[in-house]
C-alpha positions as CSV (number, residue, x, y, z in Angstrom):
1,X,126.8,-109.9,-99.7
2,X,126.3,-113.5,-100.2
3,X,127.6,-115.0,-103.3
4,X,124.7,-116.7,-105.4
5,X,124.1,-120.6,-105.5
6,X,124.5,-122.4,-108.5
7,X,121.1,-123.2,-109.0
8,X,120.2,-119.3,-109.6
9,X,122.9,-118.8,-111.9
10,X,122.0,-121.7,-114.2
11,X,118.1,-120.2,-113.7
12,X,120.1,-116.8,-115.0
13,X,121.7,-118.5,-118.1
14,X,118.3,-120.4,-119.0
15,X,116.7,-116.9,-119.2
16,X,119.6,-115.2,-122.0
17,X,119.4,-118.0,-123.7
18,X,115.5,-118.1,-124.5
19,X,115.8,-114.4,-124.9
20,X,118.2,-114.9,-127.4
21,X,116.4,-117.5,-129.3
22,X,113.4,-115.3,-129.5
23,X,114.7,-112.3,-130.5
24,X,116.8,-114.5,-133.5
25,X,113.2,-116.1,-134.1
26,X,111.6,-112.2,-134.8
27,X,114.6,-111.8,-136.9
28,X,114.2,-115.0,-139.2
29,X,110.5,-114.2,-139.1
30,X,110.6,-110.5,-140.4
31,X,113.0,-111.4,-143.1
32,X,110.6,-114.2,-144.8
33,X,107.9,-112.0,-144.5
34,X,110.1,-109.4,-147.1
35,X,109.3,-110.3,-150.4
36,X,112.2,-111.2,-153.1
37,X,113.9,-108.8,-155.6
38,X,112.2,-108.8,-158.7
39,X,114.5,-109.7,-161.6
40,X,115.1,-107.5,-164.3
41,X,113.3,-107.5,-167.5
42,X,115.0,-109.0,-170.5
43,X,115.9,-105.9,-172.9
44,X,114.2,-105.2,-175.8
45,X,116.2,-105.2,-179.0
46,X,115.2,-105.1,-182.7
47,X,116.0,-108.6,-184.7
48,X,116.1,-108.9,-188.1
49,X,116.0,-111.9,-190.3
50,X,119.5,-113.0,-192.5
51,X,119.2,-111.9,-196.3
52,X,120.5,-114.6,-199.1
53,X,120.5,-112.8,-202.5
54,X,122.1,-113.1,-206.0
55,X,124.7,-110.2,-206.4
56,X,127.7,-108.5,-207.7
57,X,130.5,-107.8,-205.6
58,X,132.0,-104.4,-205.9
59,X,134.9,-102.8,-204.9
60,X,135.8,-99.2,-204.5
61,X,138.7,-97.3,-204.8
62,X,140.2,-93.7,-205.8
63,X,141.4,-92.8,-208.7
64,X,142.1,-89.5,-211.1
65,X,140.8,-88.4,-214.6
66,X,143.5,-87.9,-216.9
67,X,143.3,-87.0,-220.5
68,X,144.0,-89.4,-223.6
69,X,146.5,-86.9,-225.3
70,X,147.9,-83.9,-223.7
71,X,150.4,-81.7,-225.8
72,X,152.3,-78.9,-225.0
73,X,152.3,-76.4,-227.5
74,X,156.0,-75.2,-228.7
75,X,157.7,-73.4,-231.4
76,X,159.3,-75.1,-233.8
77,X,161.0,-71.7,-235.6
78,X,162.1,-69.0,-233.3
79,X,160.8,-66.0,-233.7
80,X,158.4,-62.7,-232.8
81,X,155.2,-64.1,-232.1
82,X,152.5,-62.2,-234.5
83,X,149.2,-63.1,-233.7
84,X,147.3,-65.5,-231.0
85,X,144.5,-66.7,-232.7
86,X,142.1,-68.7,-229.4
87,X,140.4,-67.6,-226.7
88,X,142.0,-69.8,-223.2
89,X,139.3,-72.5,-222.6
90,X,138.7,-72.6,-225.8
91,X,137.7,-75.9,-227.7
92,X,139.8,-76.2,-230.9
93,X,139.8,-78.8,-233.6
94,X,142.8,-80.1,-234.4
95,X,144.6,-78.3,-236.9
96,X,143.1,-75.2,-235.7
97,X,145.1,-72.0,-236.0
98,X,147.0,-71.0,-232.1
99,X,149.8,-68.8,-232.8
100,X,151.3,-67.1,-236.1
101,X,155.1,-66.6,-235.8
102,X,156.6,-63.5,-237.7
103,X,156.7,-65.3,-241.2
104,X,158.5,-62.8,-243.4
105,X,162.3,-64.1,-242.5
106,X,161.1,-67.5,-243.3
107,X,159.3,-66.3,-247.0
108,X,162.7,-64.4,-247.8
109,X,164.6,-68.3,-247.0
110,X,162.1,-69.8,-248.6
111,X,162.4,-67.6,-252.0
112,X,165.7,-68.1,-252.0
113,X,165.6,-71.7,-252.0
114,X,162.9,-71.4,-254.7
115,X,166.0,-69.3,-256.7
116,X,168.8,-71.7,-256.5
117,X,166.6,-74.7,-257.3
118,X,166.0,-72.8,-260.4
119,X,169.4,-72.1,-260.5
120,X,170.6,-76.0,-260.4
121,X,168.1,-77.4,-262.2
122,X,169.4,-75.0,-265.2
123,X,173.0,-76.3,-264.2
124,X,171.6,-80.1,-264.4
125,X,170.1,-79.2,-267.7
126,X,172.9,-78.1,-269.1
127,X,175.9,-80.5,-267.9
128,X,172.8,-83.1,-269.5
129,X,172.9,-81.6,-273.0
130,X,176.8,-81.0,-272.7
131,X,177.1,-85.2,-272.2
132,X,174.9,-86.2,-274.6
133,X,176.9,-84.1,-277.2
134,X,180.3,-85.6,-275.7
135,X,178.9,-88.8,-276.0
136,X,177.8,-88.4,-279.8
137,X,181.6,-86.9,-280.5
138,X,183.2,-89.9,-278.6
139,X,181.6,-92.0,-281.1
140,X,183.2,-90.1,-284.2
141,X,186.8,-90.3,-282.4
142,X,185.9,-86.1,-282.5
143,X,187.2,-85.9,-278.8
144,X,189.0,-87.8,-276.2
145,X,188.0,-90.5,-273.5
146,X,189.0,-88.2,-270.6
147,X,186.7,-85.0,-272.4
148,X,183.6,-87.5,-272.0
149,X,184.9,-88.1,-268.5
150,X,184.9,-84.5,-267.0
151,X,181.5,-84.1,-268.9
152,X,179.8,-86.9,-267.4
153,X,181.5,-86.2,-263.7
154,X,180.1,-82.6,-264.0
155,X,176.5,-84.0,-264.7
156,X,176.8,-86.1,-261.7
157,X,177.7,-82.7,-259.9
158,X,175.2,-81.0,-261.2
159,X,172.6,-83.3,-260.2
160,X,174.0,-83.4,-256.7
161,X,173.7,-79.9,-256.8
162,X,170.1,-79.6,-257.9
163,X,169.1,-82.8,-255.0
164,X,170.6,-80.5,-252.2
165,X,168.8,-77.2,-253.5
166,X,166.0,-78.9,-253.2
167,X,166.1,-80.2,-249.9
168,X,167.0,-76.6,-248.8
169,X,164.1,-75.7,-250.3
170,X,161.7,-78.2,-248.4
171,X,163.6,-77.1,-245.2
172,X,162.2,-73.9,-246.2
173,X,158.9,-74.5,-246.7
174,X,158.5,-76.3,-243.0
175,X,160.4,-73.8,-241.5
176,X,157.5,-71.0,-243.4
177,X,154.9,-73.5,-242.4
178,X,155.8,-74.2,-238.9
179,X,155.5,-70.4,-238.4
180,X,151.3,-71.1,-238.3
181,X,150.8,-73.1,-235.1
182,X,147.9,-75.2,-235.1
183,X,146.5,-77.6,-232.6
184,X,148.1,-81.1,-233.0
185,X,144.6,-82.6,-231.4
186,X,140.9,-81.0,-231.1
187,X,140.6,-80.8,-226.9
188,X,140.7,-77.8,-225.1
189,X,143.0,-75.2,-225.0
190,X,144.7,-73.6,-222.4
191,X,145.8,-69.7,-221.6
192,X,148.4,-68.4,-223.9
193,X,151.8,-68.1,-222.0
194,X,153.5,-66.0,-224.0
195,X,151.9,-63.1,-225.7
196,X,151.9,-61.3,-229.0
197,X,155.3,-59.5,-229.3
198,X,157.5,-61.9,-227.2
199,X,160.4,-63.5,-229.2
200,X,160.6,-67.1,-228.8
201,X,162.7,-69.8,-229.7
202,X,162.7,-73.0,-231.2
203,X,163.2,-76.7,-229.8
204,X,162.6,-79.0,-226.8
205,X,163.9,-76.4,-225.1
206,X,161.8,-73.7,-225.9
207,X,158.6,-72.3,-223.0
208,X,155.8,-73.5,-223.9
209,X,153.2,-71.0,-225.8
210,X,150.0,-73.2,-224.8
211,X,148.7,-76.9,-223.5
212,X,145.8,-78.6,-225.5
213,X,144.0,-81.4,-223.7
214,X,141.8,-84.0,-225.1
215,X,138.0,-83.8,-223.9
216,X,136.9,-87.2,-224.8
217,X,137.3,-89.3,-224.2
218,X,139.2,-89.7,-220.6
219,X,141.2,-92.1,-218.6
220,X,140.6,-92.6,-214.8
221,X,143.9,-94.2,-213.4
222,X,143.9,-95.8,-210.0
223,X,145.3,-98.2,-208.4
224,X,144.1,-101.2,-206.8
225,X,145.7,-104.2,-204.1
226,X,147.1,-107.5,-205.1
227,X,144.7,-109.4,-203.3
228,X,142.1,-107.8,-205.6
229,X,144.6,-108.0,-208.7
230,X,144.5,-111.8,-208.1
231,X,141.3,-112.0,-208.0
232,X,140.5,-110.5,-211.5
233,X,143.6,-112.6,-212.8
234,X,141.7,-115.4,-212.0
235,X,138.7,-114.3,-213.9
236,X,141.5,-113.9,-216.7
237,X,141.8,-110.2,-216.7
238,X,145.6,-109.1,-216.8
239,X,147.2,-107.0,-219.2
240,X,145.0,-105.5,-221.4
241,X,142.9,-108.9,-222.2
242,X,139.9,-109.6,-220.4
243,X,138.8,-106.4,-219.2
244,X,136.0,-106.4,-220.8
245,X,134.5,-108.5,-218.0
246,X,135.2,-106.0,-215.4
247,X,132.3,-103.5,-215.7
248,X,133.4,-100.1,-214.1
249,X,131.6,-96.5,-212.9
250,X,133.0,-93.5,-211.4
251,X,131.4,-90.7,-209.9
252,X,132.6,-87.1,-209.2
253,X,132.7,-85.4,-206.0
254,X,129.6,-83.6,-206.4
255,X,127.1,-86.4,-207.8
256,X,125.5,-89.4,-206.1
257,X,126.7,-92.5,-206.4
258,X,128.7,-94.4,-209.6
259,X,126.4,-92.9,-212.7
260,X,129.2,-92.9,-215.4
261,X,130.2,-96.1,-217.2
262,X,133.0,-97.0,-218.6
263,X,135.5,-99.9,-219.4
264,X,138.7,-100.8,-218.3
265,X,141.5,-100.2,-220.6
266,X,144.7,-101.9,-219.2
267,X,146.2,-103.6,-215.7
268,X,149.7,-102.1,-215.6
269,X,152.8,-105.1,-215.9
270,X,154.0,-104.9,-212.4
271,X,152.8,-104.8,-208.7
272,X,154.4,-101.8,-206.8
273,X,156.9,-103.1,-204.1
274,X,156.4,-100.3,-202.3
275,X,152.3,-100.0,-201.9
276,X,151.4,-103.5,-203.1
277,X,149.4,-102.2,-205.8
278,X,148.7,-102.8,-209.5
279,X,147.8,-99.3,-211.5
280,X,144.8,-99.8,-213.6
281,X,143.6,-97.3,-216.7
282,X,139.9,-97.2,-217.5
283,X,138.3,-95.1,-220.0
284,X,135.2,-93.0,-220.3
285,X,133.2,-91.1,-222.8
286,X,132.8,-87.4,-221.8
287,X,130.3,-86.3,-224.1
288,X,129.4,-83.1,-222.0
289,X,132.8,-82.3,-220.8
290,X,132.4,-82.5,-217.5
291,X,135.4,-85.2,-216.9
292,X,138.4,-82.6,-216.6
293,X,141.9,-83.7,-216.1
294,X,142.9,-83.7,-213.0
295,X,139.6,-84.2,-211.1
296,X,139.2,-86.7,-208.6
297,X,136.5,-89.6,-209.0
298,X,135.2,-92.3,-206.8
299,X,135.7,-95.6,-208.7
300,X,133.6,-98.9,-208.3
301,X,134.6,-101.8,-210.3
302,X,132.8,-105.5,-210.5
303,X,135.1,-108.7,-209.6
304,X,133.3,-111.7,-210.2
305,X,130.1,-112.5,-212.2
306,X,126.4,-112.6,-209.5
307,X,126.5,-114.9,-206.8
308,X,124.3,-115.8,-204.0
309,X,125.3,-113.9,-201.1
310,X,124.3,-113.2,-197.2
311,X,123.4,-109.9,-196.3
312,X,122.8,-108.2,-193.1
313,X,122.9,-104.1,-192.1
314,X,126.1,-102.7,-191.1
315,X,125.3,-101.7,-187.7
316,X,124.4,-105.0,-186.5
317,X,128.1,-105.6,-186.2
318,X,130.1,-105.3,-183.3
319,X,133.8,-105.1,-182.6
320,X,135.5,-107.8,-180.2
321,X,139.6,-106.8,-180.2
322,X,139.9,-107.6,-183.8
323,X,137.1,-110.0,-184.9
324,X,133.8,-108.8,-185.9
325,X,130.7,-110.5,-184.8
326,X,126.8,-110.4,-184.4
327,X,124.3,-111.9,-181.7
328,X,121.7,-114.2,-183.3
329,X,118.7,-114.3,-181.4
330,X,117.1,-118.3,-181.3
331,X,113.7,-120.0,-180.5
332,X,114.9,-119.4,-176.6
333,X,114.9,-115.7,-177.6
334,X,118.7,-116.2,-176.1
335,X,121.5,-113.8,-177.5
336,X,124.0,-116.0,-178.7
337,X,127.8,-114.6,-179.9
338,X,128.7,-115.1,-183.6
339,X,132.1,-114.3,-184.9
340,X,131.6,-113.3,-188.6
341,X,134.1,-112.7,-191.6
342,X,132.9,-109.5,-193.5
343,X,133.1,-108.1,-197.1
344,X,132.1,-105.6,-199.2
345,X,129.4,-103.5,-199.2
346,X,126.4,-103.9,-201.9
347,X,123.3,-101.7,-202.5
348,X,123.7,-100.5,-198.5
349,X,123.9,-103.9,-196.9
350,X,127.2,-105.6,-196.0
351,X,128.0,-109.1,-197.2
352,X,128.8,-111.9,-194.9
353,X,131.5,-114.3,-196.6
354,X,130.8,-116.8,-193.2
355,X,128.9,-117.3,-190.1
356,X,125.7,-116.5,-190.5
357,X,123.0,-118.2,-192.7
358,X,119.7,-117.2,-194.4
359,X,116.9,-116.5,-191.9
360,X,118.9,-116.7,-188.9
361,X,117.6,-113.7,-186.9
362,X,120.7,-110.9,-185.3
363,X,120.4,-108.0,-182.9
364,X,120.2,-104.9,-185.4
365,X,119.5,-102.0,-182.8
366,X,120.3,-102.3,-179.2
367,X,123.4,-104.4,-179.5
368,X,125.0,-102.3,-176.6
369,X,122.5,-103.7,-174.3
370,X,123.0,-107.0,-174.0
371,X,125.4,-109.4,-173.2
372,X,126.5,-113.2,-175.1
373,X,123.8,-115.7,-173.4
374,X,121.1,-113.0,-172.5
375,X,117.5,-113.1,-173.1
376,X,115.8,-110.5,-175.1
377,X,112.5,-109.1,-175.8
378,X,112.7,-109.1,-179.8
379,X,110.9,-106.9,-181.8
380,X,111.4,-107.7,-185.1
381,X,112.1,-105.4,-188.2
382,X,113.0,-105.6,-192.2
383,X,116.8,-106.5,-192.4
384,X,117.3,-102.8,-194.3
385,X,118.5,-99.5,-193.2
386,X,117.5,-98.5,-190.1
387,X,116.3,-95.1,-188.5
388,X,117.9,-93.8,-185.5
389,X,114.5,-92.9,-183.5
390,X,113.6,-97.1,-184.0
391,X,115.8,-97.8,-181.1
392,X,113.4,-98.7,-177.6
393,X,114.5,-97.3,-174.4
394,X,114.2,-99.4,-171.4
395,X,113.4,-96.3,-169.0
């Protein structure tokens, strides 16, 4: 076979390349006539316009109802106990009968005490009338100096006498009278510990027979943080002086927000080195008992006289590491990233101590969907509390 001449081989070459060129060309071609992707809508979030009102700041703490007096019941003579006279639960006046304590011991003591008063007091009366005559005699030169002496010493006796039979007689008459117990304070009265029967003693010592707490009114104790302590300071409540400008509420467990008022009675002298807190002692009236020591109670208290303040919703903020921020939403309709400082809460909206300003508009629903520099579709809503259900789905 004959090898081929150069001028068919470059007539071969010629050929690829044109079919390469036109099959590149139907390549180019078809990709043109494709149309471009579509870019995707701009999400549709709910914007709400920055609230600038006049407000108190509140702050909220724990705390526990304790009662003004408290007193544990104990006998003061020991004996059999005769009688309870309460029912536990009770509410008992003070000086109410509680407990009777076998009193006949105690009216024998006390007789006798009544006997040698009597007895001393005729021994006074006597060494008087003896004196006086010595004294009368001395006069005449009837007797001698040291007659009047031993006269006049055994009147002083005698008077000694009669001072310590009557204090043996008082002693007496408390120990008869401590054997009726009554309550030291009107409150309410507990269970009786010990029963009819029981022989107790007397003292410090002694069991207690009973507790009586006061009703009303109550303290609420709780403790609050130095930052906040400072704060009031500065509003020149420390001590027990200027409390009167702190308002204060509380509400129990079971009820709806802060509907008992109340004052503050006292800042305690000290800040705990431990917790970095200050205990405080506010008192309430308790007109329908239903403050019981012990309970637990949710306590607001007011810092600072009303102030303008900005306002926005809770859940328009989001969390960044640990800065808290919002996305405020322009004229561009652009979601722009705002770092904010936060603080407390007031009638359900959160207050914004910086970055934000009255009327600027912020994402309050459908944060998660966007990123800093986006544009949205806003919709916007009332800067309040927000259903769930108002939250648009892009699908």
């Amino acid at each position: 076979m004959k090898s081929s001449t150069p001028s068919h081989k470059a007539i071969m070459i010629a050929v690829g390349v044109l079919m390469l060129g036109g099959i590149a060309a139907i390549t180019l071609s078809s990709r043109a006539a494709k149309p471009a992707a579509a870019a995707p809508a701009p999400a549709t979030v709910s914007v709400a316009a920055v609230l600038q009102k006049s407000v108190t700041e509140w702050d909220d703490f724990s705390g526990r109802i304790d009662a003004v007096d408290r007193v544990e019941i104990r006998p003061r003579v020991s004996g059999a106990i005769d009688a309870v006279h309460f029912q536990a639960g009770q509410l008992v006046k003070k000086g109410a009968l509680l407990f009777t304590i076998d009193p006949r011991p105690y009216q024998a003591e006390a007789a006798r005490a009544e006997a040698a008063v009597a007895g001393a007091r005729a021994s006074a009366t006597l060494a008087k009338t003896e004196a006086e005559r010595a004294r009368r005699l001395i006069q005449e030169h009837a007797i001698a100096q040291s007659e009047l002496d031993q006269r006049e010493n055994a009147l002083t006796g005698a008077n000694a006498n009669l001072q310590a039979a009557e204090a043996a007689r008082l002693s007496a008459r408390l120990n008869l009278e401590y054997t009726a117990i009554t309550a030291p304070v009107s409150g309410r009265v507990s269970r009786a510990e010990i029963t009819v029967g029981n022989i107790v003693g007397a003292g410090s010592t002694a069991p207690a027979l009973a507790t009586v707490v006061s009703v009303s009114p109550v303290y609420v104790d709780f403790e609050i943080d130095e930052a906040t302590f400072l704060r009031y300071a500065s509003n020149g409540a420390a001590g027990n002086s200027g409390t009167d400008r702190i308002p204060v509420s509380i509400g129990l467990s079971s009820e709806e927000g802060y509907p008992r008022q109340g004052k503050i009675k006292s800042f305690d002298n000290r800040v705990d080195t431990g917790s970095g807190t200050v205990r405080v002692r506010a008192v309430f009236d308790n007109a329908d008992g239903a403050l019981t020591p012990g309970m637990y109670a949710r306590v607001r208290t007011g810092g600072s006289a009303a102030e303008n303040a900005v306002l926005i919703v809770d859940k328009a903020v989001g969390t960044d590491q640990d800065k808290k921020y919002v996305m405020v939403v322009g004229s561009d309709n652009k979601a722009v990233y705002r770092p904010i400082q936060l603080g407390p809460m007031v009638d359900g909206l959160r207050v914004v101590r910086s970055g934000l300003k009255k009327d600027e508009y912020i994402v309050v629903n459908g944060l998660q969907r966007i990123r800093p520099n986006d544009t949205v579709n806003p919709a916007t809503v009332p800067m309040t509390a927000l259903p769930a259900n108002l939250m648009v789905s892009t699908r």
